[in-house]
Backbone as XML, in Angstrom:
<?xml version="1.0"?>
<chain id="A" units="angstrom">
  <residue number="1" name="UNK">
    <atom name="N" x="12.877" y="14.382" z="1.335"/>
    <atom name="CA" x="12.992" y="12.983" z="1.662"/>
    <atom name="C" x="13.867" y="12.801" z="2.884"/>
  </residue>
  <residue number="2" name="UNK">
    <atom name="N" x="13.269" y="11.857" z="3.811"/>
    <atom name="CA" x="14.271" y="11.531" z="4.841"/>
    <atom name="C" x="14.880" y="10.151" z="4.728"/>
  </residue>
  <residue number="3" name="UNK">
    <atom name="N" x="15.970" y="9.676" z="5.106"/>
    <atom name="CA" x="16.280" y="8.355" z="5.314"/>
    <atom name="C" x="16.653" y="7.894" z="6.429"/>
  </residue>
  <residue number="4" name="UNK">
    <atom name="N" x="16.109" y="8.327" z="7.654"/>
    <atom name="CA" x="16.533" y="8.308" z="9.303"/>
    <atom name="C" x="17.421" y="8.269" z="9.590"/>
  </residue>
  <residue number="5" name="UNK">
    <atom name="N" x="17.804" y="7.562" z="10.689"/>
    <atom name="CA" x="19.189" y="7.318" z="11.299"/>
    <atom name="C" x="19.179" y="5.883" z="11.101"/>
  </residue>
  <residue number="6" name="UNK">
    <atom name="N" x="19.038" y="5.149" z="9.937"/>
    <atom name="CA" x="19.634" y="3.488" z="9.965"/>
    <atom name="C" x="20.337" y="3.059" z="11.313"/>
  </residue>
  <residue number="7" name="UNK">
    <atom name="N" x="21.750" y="3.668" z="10.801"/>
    <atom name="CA" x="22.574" y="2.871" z="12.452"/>
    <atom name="C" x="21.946" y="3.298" z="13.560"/>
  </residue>
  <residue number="8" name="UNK">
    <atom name="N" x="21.064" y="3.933" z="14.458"/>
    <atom name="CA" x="20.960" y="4.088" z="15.114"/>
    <atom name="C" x="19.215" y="3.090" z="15.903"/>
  </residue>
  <residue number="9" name="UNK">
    <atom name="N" x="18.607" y="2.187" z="14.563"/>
    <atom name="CA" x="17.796" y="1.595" z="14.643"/>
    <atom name="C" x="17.971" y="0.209" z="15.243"/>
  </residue>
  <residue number="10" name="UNK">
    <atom name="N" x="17.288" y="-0.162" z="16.008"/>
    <atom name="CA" x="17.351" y="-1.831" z="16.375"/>
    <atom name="C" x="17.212" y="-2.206" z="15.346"/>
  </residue>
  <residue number="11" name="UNK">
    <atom name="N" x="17.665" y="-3.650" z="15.079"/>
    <atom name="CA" x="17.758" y="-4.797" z="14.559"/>
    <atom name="C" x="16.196" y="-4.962" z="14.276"/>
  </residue>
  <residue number="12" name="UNK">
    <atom name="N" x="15.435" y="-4.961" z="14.874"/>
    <atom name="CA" x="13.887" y="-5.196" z="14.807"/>
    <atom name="C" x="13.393" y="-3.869" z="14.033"/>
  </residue>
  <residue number="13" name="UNK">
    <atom name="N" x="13.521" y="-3.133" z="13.997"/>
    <atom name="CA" x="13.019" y="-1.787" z="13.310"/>
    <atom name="C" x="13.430" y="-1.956" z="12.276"/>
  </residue>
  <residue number="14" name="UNK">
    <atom name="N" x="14.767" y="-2.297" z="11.979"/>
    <atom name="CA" x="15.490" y="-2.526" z="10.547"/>
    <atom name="C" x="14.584" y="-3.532" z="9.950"/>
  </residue>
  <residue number="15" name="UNK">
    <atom name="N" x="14.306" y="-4.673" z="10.413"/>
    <atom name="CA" x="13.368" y="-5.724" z="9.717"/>
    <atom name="C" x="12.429" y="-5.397" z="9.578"/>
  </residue>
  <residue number="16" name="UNK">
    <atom name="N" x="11.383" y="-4.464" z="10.518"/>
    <atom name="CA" x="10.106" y="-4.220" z="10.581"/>
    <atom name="C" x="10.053" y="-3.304" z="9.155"/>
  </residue>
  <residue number="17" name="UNK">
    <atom name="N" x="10.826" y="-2.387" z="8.722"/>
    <atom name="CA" x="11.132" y="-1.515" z="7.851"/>
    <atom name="C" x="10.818" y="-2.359" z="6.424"/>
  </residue>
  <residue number="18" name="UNK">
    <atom name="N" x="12.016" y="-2.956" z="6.214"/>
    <atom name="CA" x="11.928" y="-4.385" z="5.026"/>
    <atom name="C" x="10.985" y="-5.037" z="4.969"/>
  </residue>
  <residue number="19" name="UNK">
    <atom name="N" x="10.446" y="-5.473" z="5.935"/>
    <atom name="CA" x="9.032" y="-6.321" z="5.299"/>
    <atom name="C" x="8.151" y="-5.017" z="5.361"/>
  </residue>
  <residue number="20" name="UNK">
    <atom name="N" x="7.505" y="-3.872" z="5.707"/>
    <atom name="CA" x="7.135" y="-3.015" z="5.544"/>
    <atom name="C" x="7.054" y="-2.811" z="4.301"/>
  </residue>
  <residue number="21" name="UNK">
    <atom name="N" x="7.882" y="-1.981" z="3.827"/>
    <atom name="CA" x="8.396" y="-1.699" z="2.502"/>
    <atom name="C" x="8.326" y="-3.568" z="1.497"/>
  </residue>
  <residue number="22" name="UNK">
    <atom name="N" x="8.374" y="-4.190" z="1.644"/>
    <atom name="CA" x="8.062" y="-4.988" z="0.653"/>
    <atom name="C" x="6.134" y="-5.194" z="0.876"/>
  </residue>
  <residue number="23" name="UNK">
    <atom name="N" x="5.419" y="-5.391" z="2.006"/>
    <atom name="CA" x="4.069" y="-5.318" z="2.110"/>
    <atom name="C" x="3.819" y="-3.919" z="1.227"/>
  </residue>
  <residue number="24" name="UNK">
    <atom name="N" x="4.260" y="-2.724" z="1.169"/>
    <atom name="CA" x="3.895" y="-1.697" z="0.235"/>
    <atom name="C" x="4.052" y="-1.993" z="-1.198"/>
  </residue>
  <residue number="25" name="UNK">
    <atom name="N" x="5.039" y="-2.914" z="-1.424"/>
    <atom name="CA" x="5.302" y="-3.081" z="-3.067"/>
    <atom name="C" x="4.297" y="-4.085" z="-3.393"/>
  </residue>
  <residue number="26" name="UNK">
    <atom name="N" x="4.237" y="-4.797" z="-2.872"/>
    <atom name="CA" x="3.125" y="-5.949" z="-2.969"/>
    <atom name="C" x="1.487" y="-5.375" z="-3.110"/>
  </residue>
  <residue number="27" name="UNK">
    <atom name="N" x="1.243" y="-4.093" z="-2.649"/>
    <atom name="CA" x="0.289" y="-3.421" z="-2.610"/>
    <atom name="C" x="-0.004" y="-2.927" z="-4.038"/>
  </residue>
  <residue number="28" name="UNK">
    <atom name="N" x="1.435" y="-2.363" z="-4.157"/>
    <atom name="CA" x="1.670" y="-1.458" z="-5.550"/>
    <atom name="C" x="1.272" y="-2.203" z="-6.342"/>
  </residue>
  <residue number="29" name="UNK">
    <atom name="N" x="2.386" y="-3.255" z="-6.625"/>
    <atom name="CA" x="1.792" y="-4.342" z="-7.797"/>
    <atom name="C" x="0.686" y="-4.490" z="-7.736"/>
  </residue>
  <residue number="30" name="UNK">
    <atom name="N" x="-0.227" y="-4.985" z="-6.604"/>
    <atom name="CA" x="-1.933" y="-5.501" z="-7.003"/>
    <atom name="C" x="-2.536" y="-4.083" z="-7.420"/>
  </residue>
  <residue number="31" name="UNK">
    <atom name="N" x="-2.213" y="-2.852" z="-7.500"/>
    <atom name="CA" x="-2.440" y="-1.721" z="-7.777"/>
    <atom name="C" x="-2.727" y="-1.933" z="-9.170"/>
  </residue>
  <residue number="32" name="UNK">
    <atom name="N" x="-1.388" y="-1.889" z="-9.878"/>
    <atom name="CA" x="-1.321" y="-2.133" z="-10.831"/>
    <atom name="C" x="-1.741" y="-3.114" z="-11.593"/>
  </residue>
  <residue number="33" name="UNK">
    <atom name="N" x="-1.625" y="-4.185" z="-11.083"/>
    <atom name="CA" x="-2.545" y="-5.638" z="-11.715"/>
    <atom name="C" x="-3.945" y="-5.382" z="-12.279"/>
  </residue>
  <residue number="34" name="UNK">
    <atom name="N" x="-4.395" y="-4.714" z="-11.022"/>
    <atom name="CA" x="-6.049" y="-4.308" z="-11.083"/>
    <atom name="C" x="-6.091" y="-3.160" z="-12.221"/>
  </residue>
  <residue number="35" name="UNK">
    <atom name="N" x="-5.686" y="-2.076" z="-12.286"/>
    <atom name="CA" x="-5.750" y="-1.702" z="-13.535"/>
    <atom name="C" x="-5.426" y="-1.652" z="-14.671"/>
  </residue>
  <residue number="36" name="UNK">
    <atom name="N" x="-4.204" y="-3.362" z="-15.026"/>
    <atom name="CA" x="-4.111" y="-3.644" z="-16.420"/>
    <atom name="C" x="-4.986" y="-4.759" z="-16.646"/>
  </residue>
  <residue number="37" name="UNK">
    <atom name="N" x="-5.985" y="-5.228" z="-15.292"/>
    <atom name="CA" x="-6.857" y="-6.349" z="-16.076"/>
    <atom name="C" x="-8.078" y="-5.132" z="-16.289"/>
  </residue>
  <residue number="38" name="UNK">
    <atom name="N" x="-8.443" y="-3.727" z="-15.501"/>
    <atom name="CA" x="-9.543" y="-3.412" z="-16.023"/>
    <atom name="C" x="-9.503" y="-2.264" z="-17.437"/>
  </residue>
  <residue number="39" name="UNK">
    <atom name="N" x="-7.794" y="-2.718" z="-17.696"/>
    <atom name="CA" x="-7.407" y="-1.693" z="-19.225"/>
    <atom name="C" x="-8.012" y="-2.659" z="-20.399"/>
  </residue>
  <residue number="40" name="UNK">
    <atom name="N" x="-7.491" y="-4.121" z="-19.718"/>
    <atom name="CA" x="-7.217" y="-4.947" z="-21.397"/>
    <atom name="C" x="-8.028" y="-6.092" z="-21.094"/>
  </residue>
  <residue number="41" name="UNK">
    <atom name="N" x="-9.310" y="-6.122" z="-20.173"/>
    <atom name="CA" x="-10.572" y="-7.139" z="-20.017"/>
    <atom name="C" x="-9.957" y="-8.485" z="-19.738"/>
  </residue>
  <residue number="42" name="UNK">
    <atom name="N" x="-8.668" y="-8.214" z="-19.087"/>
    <atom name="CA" x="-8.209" y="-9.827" z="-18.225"/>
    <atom name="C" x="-9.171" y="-10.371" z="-17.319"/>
  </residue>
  <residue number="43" name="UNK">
    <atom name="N" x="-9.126" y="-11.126" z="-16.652"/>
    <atom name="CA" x="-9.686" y="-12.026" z="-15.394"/>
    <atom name="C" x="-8.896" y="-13.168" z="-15.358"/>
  </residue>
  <residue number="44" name="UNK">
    <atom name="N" x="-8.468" y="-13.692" z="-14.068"/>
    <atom name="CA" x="-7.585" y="-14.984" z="-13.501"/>
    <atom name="C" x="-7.927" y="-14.514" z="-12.049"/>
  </residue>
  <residue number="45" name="UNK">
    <atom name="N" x="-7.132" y="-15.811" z="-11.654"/>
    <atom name="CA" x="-7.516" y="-16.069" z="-10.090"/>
    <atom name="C" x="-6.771" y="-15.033" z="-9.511"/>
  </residue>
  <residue number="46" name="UNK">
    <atom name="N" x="-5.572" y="-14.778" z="-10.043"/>
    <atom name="CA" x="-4.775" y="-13.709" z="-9.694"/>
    <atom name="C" x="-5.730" y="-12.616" z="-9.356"/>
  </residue>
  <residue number="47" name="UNK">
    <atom name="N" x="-6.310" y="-11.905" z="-9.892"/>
    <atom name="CA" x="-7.395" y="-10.639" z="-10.105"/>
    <atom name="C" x="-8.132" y="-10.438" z="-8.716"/>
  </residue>
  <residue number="48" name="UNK">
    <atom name="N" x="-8.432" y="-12.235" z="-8.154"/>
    <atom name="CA" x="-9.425" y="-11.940" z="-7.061"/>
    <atom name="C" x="-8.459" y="-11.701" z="-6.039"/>
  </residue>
  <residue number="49" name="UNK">
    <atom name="N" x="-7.122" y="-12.288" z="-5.660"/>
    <atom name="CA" x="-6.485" y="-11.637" z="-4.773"/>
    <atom name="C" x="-6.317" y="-11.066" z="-5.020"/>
  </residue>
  <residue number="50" name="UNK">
    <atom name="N" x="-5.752" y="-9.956" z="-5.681"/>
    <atom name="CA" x="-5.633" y="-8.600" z="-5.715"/>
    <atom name="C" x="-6.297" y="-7.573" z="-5.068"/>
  </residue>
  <residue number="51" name="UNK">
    <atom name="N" x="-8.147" y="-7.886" z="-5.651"/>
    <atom name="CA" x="-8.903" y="-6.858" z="-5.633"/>
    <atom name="C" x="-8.993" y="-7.476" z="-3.931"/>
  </residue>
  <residue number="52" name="UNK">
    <atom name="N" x="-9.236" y="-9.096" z="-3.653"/>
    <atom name="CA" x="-9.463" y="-8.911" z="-2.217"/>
    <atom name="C" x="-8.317" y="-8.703" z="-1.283"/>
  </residue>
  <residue number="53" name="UNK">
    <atom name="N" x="-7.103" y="-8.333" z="-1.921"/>
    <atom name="CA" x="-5.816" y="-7.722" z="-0.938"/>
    <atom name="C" x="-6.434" y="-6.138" z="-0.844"/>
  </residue>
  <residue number="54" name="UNK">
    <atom name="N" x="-6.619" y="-5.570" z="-1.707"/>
    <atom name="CA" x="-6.863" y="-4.079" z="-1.673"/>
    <atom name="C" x="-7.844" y="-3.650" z="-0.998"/>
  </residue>
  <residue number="55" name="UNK">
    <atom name="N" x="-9.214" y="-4.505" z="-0.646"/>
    <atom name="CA" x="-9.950" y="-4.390" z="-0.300"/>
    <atom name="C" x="-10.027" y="-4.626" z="1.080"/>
  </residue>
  <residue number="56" name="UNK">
    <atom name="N" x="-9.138" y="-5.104" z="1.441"/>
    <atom name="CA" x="-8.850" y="-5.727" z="2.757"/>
    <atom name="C" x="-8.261" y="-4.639" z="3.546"/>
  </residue>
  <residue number="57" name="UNK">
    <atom name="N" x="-7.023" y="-4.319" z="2.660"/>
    <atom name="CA" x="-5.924" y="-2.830" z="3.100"/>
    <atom name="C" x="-6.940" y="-1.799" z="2.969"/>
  </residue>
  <residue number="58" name="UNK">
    <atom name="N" x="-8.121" y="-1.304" z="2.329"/>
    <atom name="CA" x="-8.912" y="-0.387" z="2.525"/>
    <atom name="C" x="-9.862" y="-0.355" z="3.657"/>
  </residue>
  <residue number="59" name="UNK">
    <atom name="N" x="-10.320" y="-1.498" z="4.614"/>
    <atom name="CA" x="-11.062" y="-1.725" z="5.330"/>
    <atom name="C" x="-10.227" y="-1.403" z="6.779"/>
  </residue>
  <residue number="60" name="UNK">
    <atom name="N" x="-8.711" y="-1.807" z="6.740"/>
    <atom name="CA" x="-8.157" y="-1.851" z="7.747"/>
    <atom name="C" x="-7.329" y="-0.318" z="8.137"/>
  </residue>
  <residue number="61" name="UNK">
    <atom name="N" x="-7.218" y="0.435" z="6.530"/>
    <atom name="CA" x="-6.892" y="1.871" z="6.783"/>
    <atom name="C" x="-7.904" y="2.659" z="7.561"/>
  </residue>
  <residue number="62" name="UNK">
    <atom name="N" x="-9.753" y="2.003" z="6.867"/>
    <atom name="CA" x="-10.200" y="3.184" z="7.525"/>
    <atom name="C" x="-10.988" y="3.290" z="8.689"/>
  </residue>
  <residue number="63" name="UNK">
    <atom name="N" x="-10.738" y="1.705" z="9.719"/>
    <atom name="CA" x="-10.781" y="1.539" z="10.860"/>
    <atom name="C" x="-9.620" y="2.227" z="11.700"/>
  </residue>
  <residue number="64" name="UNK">
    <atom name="N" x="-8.430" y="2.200" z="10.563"/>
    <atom name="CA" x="-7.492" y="3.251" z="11.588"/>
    <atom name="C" x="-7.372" y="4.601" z="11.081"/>
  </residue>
  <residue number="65" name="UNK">
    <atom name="N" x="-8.606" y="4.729" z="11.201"/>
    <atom name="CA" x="-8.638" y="6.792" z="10.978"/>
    <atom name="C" x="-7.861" y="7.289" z="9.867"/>
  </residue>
  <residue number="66" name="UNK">
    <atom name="N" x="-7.475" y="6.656" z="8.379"/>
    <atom name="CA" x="-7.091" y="6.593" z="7.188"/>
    <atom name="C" x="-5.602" y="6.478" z="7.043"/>
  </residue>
  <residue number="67" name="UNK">
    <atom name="N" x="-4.855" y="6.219" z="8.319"/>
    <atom name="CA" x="-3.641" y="6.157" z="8.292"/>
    <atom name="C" x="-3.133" y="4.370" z="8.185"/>
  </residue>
  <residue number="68" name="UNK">
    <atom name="N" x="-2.160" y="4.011" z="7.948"/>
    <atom name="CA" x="-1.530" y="2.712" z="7.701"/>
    <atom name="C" x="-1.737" y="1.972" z="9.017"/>
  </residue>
  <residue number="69" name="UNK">
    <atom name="N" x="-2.041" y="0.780" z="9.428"/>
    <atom name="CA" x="-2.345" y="0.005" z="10.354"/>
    <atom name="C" x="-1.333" y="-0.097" z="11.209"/>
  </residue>
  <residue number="70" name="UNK">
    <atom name="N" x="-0.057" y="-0.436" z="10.262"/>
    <atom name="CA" x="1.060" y="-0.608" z="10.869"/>
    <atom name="C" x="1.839" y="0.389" z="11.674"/>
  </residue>
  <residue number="71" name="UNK">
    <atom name="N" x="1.081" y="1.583" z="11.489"/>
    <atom name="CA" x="2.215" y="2.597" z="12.265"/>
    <atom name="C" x="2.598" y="2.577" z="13.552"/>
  </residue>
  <residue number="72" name="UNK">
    <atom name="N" x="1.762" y="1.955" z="14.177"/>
    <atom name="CA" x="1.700" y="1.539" z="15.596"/>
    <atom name="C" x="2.504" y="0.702" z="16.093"/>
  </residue>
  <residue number="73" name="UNK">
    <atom name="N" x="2.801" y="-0.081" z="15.253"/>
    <atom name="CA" x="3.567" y="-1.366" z="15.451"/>
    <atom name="C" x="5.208" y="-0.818" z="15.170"/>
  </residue>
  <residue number="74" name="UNK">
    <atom name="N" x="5.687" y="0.080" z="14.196"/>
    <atom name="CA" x="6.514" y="1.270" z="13.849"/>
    <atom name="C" x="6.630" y="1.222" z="15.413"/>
  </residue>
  <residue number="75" name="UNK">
    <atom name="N" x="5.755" y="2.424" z="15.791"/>
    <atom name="CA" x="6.268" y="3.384" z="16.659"/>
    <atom name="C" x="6.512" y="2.604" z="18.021"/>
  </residue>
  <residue number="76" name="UNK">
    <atom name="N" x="6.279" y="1.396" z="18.176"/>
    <atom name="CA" x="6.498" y="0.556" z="19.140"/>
    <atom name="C" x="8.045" y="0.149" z="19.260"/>
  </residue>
  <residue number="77" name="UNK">
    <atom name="N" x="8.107" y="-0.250" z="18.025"/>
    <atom name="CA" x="9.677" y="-0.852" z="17.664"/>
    <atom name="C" x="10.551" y="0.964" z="17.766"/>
  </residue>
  <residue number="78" name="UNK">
    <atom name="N" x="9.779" y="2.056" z="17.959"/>
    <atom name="CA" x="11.250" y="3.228" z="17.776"/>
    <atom name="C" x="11.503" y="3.680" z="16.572"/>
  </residue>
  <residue number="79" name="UNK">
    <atom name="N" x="10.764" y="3.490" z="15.739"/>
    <atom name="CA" x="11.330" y="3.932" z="14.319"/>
    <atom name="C" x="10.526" y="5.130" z="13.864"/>
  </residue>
  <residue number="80" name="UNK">
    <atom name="N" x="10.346" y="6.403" z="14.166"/>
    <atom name="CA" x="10.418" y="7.483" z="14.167"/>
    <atom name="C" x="9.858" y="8.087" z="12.501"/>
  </residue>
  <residue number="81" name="UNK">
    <atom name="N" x="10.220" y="7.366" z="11.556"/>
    <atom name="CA" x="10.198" y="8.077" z="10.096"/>
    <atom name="C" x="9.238" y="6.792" z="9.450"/>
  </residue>
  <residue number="82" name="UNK">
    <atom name="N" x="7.951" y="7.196" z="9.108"/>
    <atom name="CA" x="7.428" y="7.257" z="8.109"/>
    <atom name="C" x="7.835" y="6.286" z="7.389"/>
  </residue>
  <residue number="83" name="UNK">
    <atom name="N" x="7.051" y="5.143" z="6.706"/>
    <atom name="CA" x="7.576" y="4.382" z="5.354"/>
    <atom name="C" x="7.835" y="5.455" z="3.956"/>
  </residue>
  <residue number="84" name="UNK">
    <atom name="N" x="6.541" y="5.786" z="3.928"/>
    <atom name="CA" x="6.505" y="6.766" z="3.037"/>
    <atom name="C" x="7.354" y="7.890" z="3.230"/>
  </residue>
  <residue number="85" name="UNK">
    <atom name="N" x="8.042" y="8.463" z="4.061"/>
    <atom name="CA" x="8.884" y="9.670" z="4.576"/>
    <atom name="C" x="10.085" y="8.834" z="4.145"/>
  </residue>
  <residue number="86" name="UNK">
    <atom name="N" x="10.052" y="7.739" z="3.977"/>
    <atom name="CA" x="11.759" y="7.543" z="3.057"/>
    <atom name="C" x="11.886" y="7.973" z="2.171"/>
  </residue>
  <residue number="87" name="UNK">
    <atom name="N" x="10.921" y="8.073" z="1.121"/>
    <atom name="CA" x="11.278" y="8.229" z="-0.292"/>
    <atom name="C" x="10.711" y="9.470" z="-0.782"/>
  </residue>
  <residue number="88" name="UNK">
    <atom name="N" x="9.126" y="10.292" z="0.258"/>
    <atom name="CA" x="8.825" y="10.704" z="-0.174"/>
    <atom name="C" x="9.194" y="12.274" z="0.516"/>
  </residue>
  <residue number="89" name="UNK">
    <atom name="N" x="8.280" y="13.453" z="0.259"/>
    <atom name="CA" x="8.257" y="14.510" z="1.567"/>
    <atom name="C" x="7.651" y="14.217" z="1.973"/>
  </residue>
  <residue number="90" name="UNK">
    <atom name="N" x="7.650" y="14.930" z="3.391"/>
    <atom name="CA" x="6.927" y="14.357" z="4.454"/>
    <atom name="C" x="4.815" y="15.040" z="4.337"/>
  </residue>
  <residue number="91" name="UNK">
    <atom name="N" x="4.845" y="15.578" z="3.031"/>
    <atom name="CA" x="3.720" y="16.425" z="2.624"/>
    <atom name="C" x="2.959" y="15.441" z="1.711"/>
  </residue>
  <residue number="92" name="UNK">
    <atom name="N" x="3.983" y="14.978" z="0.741"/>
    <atom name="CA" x="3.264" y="13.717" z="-0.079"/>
    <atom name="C" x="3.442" y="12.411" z="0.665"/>
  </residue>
  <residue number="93" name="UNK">
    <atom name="N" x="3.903" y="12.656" z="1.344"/>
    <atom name="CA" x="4.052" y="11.239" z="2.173"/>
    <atom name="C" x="2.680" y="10.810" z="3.003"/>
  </residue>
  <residue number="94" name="UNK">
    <atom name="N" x="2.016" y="12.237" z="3.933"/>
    <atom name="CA" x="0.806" y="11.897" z="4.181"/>
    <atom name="C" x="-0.348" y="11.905" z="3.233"/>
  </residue>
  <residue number="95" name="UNK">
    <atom name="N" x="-0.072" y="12.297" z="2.099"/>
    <atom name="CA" x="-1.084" y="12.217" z="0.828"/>
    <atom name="C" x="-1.121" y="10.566" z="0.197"/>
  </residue>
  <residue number="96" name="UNK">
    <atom name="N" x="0.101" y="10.026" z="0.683"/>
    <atom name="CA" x="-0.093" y="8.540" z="-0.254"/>
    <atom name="C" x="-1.015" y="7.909" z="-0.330"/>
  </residue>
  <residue number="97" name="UNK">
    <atom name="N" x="-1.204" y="7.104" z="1.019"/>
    <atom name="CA" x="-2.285" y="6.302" z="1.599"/>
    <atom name="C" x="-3.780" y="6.779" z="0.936"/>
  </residue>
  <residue number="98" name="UNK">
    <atom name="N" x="-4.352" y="8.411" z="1.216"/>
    <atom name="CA" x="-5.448" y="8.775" z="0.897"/>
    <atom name="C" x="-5.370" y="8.514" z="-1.120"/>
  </residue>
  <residue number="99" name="UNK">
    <atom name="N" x="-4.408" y="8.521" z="-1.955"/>
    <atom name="CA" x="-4.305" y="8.825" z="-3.227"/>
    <atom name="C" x="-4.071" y="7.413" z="-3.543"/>
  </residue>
  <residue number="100" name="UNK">
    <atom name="N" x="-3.655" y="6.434" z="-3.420"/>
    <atom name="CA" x="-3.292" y="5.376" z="-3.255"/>
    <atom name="C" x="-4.505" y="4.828" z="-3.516"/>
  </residue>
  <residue number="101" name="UNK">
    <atom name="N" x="-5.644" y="4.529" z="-2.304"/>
    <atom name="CA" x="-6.948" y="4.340" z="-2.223"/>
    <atom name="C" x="-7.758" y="4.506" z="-2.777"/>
  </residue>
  <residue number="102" name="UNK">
    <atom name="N" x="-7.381" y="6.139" z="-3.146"/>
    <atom name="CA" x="-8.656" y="5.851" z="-4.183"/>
    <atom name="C" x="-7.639" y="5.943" z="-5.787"/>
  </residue>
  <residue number="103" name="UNK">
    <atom name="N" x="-6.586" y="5.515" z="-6.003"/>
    <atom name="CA" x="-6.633" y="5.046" z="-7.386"/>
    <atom name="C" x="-6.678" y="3.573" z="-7.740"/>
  </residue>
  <residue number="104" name="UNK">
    <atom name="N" x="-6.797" y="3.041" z="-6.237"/>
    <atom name="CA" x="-7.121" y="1.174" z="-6.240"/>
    <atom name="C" x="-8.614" y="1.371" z="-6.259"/>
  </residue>
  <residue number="105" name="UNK">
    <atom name="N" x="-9.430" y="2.266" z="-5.856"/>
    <atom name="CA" x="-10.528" y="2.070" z="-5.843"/>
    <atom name="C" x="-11.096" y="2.423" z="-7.084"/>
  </residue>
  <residue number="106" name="UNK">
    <atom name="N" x="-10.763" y="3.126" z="-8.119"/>
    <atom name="CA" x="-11.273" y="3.616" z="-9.133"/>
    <atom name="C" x="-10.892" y="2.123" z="-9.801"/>
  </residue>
  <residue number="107" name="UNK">
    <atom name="N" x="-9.727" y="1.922" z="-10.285"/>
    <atom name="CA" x="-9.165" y="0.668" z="-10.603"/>
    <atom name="C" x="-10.591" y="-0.486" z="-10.466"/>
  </residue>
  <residue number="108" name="UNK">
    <atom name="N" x="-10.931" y="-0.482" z="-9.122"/>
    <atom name="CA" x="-11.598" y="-1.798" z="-8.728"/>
    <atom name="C" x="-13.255" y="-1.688" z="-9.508"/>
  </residue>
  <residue number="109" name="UNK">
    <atom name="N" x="-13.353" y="0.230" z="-9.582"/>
    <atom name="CA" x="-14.866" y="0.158" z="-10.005"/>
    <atom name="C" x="-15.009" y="-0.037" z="-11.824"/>
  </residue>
  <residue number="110" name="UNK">
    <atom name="N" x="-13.506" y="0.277" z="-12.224"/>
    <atom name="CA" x="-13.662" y="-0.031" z="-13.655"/>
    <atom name="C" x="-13.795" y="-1.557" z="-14.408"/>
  </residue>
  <residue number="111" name="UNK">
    <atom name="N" x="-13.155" y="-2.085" z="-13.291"/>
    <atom name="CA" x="-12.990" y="-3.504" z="-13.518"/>
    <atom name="C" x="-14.542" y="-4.231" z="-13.498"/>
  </residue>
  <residue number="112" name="UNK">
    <atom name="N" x="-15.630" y="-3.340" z="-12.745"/>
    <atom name="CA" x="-17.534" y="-3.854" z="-12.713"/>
    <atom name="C" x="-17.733" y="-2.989" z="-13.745"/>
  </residue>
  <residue number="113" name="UNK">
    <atom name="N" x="-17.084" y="-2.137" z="-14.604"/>
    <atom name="CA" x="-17.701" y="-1.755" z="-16.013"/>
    <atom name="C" x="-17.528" y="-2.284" z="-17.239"/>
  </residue>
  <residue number="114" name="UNK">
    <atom name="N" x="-15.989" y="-2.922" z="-16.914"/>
    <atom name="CA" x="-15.138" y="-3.327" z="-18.211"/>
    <atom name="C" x="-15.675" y="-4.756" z="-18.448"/>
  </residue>
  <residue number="115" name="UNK">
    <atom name="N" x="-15.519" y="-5.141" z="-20.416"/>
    <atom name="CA" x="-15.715" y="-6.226" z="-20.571"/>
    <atom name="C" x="-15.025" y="-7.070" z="-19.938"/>
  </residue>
  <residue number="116" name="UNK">
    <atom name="N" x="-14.960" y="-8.669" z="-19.456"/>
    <atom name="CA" x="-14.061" y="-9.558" z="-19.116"/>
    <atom name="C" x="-13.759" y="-10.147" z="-20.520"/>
  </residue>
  <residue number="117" name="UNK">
    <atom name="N" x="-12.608" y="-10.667" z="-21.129"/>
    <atom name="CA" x="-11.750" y="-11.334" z="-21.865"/>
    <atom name="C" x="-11.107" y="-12.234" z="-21.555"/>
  </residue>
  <residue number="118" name="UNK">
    <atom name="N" x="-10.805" y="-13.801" z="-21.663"/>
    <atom name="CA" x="-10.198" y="-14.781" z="-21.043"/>
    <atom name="C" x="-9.329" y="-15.183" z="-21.907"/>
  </residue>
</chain>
């Protein structure tokens, strides 16, 4: 795991980082959303953003050659390390995105098998 050089980041990299990292948790959760409505046959309005947040982040990964959209915008601001290279190695770190994807995508295809329950 790395945790960069913080002090040595602009002010803008530091923010870009934080909302970064919260756009990833926000991911996570609809991750998860999607596969406790296609465990226990939920449906709400909630469900459709989800599946159309994920679906959206899958369209825009793999216009950018399967890597995160944002990295560009990263490496603009100077920030050198990886979202995923904070927490993760830098080995599973490039595995996220691809594992990520497809466990939102499995998620999304169980949810067109599973009963709905209201």
């Amino acid at each position: 795991m790395r945790t960069g050089d913080d002090q040595r980041l602009a002010p803008a990299a530091l923010a870009f980082r934080a909302a970064h990292a919260g756009i990833a948790a926000g991911f996570l959760t609809a991750i998860a959303y999607v596969w406790t409505c296609a465990l226990t046959g939920r449906r709400d309005p909630m469900l459709g953003v989800a599946v159309g947040a994920l679906t959206l982040e899958g369209v825009f990964v793999a216009a950018n050659g399967g890597d995160c959209p944002l990295g560009a915008l990263q490496d603009r601001l100077d920030d050198p390390v990886p979202l995923f290279e904070l927490v993760l190695s830098p080995r599973a770190a490039k595995r996220a995105i691809p594992v990520l994807g497809a466990v939102a995508a499995t998620g999304i295809a169980l949810l067109a098998r599973s009963t709905p329950t209201r």
